[in-house]
KEVEXSE-661171 format. One record per residue (C-alpha): residue in one letter; z, x, y. Coordinates in steps of 0.001 Angstrom, whole numbers. Layout:
BEGIN
+------+---------+---------+---------+
: resn :      up :    east :   north :
+------+---------+---------+---------+
:    A :       Z :       X :       Y :
...
+------+---------+---------+---------+
***
This chain:
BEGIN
+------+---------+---------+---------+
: resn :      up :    east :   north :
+------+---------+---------+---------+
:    X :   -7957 :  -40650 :    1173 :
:    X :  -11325 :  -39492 :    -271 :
:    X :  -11511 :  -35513 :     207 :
:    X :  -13893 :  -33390 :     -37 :
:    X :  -13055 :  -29749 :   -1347 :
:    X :  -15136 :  -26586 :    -673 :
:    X :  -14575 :  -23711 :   -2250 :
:    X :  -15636 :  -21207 :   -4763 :
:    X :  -13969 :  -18105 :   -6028 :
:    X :  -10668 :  -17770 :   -8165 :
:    X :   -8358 :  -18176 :   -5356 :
:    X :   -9356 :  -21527 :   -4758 :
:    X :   -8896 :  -23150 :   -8276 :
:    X :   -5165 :  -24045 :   -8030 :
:    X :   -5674 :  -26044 :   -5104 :
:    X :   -8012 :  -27608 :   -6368 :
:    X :   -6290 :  -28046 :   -9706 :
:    X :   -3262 :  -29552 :   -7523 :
:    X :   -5107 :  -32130 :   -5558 :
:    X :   -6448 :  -33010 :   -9047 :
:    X :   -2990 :  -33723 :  -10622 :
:    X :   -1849 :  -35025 :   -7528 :
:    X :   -3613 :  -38093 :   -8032 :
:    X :   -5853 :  -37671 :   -4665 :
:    X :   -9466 :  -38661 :   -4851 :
:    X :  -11650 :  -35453 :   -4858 :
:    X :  -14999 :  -37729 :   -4168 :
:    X :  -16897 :  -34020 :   -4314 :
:    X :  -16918 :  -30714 :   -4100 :
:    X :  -19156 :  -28028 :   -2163 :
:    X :  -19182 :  -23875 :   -3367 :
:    X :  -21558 :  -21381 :   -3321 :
:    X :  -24926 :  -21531 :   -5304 :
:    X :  -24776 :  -19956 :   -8446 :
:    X :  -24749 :  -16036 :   -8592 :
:    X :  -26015 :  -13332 :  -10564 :
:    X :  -23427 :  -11795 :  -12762 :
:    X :  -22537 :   -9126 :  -15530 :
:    X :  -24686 :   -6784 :  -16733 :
:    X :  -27504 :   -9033 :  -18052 :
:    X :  -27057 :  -10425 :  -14346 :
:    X :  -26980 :  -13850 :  -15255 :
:    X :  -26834 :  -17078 :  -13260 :
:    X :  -23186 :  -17494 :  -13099 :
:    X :  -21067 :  -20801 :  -11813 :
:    X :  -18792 :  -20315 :   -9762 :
:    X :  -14407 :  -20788 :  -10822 :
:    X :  -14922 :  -23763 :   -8487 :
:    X :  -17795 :  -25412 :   -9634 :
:    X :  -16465 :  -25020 :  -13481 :
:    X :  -13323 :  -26506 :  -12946 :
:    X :  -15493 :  -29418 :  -11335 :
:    X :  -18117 :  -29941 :  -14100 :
:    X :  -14754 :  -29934 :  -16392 :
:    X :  -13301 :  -32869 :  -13899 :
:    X :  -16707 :  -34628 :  -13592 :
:    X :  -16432 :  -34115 :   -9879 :
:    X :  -19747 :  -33881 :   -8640 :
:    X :  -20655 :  -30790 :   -6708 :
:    X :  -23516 :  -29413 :   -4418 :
:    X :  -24272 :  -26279 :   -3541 :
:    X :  -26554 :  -25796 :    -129 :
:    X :  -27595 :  -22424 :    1089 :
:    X :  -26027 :  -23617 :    4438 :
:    X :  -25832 :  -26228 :    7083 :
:    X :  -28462 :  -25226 :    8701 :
:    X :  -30575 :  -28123 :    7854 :
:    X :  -30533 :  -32185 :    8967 :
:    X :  -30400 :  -33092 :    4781 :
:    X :  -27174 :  -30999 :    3836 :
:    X :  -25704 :  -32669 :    6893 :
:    X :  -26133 :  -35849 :    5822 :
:    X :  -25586 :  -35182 :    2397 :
:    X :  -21740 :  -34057 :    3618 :
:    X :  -21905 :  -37209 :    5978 :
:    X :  -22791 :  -39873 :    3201 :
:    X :  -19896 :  -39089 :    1232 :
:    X :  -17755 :  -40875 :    3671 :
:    X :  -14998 :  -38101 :    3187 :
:    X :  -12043 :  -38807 :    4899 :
:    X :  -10647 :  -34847 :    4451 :
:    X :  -12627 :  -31509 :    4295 :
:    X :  -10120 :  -29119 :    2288 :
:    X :  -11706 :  -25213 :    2674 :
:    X :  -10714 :  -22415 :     707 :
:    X :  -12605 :  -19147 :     194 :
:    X :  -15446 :  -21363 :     896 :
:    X :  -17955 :  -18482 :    2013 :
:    X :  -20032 :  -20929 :    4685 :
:    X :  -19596 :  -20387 :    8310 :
:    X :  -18814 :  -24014 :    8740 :
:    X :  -20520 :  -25408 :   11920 :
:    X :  -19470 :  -28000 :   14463 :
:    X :  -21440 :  -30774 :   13438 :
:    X :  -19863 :  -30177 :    9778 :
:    X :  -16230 :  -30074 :   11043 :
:    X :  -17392 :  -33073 :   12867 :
:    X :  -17976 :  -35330 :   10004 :
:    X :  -14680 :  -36151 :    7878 :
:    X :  -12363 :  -38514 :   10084 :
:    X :   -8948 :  -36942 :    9263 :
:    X :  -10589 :  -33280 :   10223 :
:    X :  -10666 :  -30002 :    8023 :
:    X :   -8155 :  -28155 :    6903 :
:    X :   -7910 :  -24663 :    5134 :
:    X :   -5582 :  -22258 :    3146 :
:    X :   -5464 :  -18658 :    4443 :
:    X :   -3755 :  -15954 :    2999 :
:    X :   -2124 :  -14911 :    5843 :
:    X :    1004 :  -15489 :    8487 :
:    X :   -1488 :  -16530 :   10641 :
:    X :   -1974 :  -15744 :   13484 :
:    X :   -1598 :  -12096 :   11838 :
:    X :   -4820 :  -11187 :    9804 :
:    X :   -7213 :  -13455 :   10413 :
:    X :  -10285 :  -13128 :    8583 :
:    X :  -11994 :  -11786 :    5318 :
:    X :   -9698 :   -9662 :    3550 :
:    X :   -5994 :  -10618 :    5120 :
:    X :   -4224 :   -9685 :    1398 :
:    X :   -6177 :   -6683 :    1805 :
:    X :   -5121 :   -5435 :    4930 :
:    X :   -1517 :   -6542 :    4825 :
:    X :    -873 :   -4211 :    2172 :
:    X :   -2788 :   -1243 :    3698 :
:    X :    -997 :   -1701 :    6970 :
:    X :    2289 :   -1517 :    5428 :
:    X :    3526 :   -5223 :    6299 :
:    X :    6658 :   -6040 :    4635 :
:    X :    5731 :   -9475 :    4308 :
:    X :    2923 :  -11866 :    4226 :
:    X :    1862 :  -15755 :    3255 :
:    X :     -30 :  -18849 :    3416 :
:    X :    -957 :  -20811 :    6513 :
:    X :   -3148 :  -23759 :    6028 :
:    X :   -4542 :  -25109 :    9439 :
:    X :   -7431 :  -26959 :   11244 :
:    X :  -10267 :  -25511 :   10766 :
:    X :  -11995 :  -24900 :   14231 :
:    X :  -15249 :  -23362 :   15334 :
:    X :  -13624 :  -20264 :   16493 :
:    X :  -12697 :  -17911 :   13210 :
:    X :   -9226 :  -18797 :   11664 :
:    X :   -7892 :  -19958 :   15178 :
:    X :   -6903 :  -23551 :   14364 :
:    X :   -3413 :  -25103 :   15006 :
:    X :    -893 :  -24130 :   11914 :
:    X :     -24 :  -27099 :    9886 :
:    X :    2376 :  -25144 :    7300 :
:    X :    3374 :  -21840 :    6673 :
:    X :    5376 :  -20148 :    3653 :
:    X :    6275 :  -16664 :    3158 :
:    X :    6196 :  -13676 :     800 :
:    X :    7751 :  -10968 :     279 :
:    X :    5250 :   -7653 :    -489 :
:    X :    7628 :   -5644 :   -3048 :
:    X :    6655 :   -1687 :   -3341 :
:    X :    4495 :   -2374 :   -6382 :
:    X :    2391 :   -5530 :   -5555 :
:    X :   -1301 :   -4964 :   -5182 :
:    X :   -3787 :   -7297 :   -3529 :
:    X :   -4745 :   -8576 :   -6827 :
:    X :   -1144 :   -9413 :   -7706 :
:    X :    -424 :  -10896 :   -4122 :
:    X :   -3777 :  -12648 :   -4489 :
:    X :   -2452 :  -14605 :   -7734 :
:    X :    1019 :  -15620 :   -6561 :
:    X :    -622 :  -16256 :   -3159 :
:    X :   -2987 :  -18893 :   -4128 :
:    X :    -264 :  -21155 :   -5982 :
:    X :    1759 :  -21136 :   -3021 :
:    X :   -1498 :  -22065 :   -1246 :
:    X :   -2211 :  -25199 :   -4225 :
:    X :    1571 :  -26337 :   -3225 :
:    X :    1413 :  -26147 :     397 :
:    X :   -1800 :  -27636 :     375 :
:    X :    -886 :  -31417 :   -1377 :
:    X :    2285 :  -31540 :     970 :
:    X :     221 :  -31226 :    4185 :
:    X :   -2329 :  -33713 :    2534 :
:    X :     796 :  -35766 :    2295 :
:    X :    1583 :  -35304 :    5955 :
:    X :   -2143 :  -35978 :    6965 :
:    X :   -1507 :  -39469 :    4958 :
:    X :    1663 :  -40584 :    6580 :
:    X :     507 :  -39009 :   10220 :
:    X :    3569 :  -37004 :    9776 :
:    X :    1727 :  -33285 :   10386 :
:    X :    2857 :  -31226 :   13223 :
:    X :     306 :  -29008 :   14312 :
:    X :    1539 :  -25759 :   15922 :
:    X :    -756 :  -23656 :   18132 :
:    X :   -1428 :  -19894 :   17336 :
:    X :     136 :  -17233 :   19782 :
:    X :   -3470 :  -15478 :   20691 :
:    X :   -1232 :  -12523 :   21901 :
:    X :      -8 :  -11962 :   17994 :
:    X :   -3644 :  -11970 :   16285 :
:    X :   -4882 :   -9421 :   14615 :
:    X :   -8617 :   -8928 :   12545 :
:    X :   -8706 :   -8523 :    8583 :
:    X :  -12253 :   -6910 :    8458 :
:    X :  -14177 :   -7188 :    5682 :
:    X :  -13421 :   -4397 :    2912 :
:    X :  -16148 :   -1851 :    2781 :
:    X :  -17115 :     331 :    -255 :
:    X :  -16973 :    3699 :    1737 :
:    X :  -13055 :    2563 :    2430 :
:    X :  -12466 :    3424 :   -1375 :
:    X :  -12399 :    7253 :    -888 :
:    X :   -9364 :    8588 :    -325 :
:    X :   -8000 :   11322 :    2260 :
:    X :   -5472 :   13460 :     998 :
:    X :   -4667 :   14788 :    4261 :
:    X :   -2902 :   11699 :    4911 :
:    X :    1033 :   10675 :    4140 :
:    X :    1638 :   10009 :     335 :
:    X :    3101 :    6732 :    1930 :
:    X :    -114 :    5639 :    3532 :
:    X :   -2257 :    6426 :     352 :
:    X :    -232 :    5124 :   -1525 :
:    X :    -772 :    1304 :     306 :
:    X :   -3983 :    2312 :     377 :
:    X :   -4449 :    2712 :   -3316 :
:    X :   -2217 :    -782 :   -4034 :
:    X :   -4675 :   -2886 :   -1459 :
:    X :   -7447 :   -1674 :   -2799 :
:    X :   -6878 :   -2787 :   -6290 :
:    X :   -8457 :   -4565 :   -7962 :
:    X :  -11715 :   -3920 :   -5598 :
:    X :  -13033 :   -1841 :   -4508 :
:    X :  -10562 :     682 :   -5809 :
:    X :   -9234 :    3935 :   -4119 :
:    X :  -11387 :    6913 :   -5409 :
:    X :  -11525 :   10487 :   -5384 :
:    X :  -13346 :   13456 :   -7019 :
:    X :  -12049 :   15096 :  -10352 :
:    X :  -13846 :   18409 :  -10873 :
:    X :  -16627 :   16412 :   -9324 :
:    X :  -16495 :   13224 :  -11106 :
:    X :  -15338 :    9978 :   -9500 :
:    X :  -12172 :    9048 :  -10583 :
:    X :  -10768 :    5652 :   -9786 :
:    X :   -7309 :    5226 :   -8931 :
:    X :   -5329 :    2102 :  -10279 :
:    X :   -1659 :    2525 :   -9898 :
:    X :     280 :    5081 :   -8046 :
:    X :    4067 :    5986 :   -7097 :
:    X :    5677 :    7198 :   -4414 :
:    X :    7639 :   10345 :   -4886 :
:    X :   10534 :   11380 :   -2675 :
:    X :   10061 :   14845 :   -2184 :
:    X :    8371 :   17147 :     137 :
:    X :    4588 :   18612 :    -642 :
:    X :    4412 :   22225 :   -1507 :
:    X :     807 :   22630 :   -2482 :
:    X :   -2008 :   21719 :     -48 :
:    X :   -2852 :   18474 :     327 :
:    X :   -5156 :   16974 :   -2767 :
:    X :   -3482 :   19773 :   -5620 :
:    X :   -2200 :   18765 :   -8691 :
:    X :     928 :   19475 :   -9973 :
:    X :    1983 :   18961 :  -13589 :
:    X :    5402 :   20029 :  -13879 :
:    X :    6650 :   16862 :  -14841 :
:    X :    3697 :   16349 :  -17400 :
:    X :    2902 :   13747 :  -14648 :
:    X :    -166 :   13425 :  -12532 :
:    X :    1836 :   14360 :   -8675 :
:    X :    -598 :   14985 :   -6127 :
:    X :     549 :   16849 :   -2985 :
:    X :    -491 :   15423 :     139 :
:    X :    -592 :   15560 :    3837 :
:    X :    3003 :   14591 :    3770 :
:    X :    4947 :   14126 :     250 :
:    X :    3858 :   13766 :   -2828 :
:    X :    2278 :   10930 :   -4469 :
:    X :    1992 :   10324 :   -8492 :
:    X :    -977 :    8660 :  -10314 :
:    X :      63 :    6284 :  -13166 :
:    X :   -3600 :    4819 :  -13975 :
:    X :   -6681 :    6825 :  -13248 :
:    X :  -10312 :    6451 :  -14529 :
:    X :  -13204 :    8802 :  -15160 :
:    X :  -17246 :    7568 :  -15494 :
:    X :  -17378 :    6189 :  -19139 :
:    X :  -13761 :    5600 :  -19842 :
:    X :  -11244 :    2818 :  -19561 :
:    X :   -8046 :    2943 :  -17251 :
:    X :   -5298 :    4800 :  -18784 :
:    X :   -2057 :    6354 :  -17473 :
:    X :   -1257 :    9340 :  -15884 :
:    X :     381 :   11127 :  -19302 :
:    X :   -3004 :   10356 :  -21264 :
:    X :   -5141 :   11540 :  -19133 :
:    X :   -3506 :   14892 :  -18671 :
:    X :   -3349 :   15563 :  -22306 :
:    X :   -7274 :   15213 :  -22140 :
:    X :   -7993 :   16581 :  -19199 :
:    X :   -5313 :   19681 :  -18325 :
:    X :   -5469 :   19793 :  -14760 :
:    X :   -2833 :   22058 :  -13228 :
:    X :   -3810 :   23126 :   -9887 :
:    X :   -6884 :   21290 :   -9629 :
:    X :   -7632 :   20046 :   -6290 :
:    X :   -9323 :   16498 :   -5609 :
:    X :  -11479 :   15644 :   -3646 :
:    X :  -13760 :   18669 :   -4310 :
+------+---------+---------+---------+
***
């Protein structure tokens, strides 16, 4: 089969890398055009399109479909497969139209729970004990095609999206060369979603990042591991932003209000709305991340109250 891969962000590279090694024919691949980044905001490639200049894969980079030329462009390649992953591009109709074995994409989800932008995100904020890959058709209609595979994960009481993000997209890169397998040897078995089971991953926001200590230790606590590594929980410090990294659950009832500090432990324990939550990695303006211990031997901060 000839396949064409789109994609552009870290998550995608280990598929990528895997249909490489797999032997399949990659004829090109599509990701985003290059980006501003760092602080001398430089025109950066994209994960994808490195790993493709390093394969001699050769890649393009529209705006969009919106135009008759990057149509045809996708259309002259004669792709038999369209493999999506974090592409970024709304693909349209007359796109999925084009490659005659269809287009298929990795989510990092159980679909049909959390479809949408940030499904590692949200699973971890809800509170879900598990999550997973699905990799499906790809259909007009946002992450609502029939599942082709599906593996599970267990979320253990310390992950983090960025964590689940990593061991996430390697299941994804394995799943994803056994249903290109399937596709091969017309062996797939496509199983439609249960529309009654779907819930919506919205897109993180940046005002999300500010936590409420009125709220469980529990809930702040997920809040502060799906947040990580972006945009990161934050609160005020003597009215400073401070940037919360890691955090631990503590077993015990609150008896300060909600957003005091409590050093007894020469630890960082917060009370909150209900419990009490400790901070292992914090960050102030200027510094670097550092743990709970250090940061109260700088900064002595008994009875302070964030937030404030």
């Amino acid at each position: 089969m000839k396949i064409v891969f789109a994609g552009t962000p870290d998550f995608a590279v280990p598929t990528l890398q895997a249909l490489l090694e797999s032997g399949r024919q990659v004829c090109a691949v599509y990701t985003q055009p290059d980006r501003p980044a760092g602080r001398g905001r430089k025109l950066t490639a994209s994960p994808v399109k490195q790993l493709a200049l390093t394969a001699d894969i050769p890649v393009y980079q529209p705006e969009n479909f919106k135009s008759a030329q990057a149509i045809q462009e996708l259309a002259d390649l004669n792709a038999d497969l369209l493999v999506v992953v974090a592409y970024g591009l709304i693909l349209p109709q007359a796109v999925l139209d084009i490659p005659k074995q269809g287009c298929i994409n990795v989510h990092g989800s159980l679909l049909p729970r959390w479809r949408g932008a940030a499904p590692i995100h949200r699973a971890l904020m809800a509170g879900d004990d598990k999550t997973g890959i699905t990799i499906m058709n790809v259909v007009k209609k946002l992450d609502a095609g029939d599942m082709l595979y599906k593996i599970e994960c267990p979320i253990t009481s310390d992950a983090t999206s960025s964590s689940l993000h990593d061991q996430l997209a390697v299941l994804g890169a394995a799943g994803l060369v056994k249903v290109v397998d399937q596709i091969a040897q017309g062996t797939q078995h496509p199983e439609p979603q249960d529309e009654a089971l779907v819930t919506y991953a919205n897109k993180l926001e940046k005002q999300e990042a500010i936590l409420d200590w009125q709220d469980s230790a529990l809930a702040l606590d997920r809040k502060i591991r799906g947040l990580n590594a972006w945009p990161v929980a934050q609160t005020l410090y003597k009215g400073q932003v401070m940037r919360i990294w890691r955090s631990e659950l503590l077993h015990k009832a609150a008896e300060l209000p909600p957003g005091t500090v409590s050093c007894a432990d020469h630890a960082l324990d917060i009370s909150t709305g209900d419990g009490v939550l400790r901070l292992l990695e914090v960050q102030l303006p200027g510094g670097k991340p550092i743990n709970g211990k250090d940061f109260l031997n700088a900064h002595p901060s008994d009875r302070v109250v964030l937030g404030l």
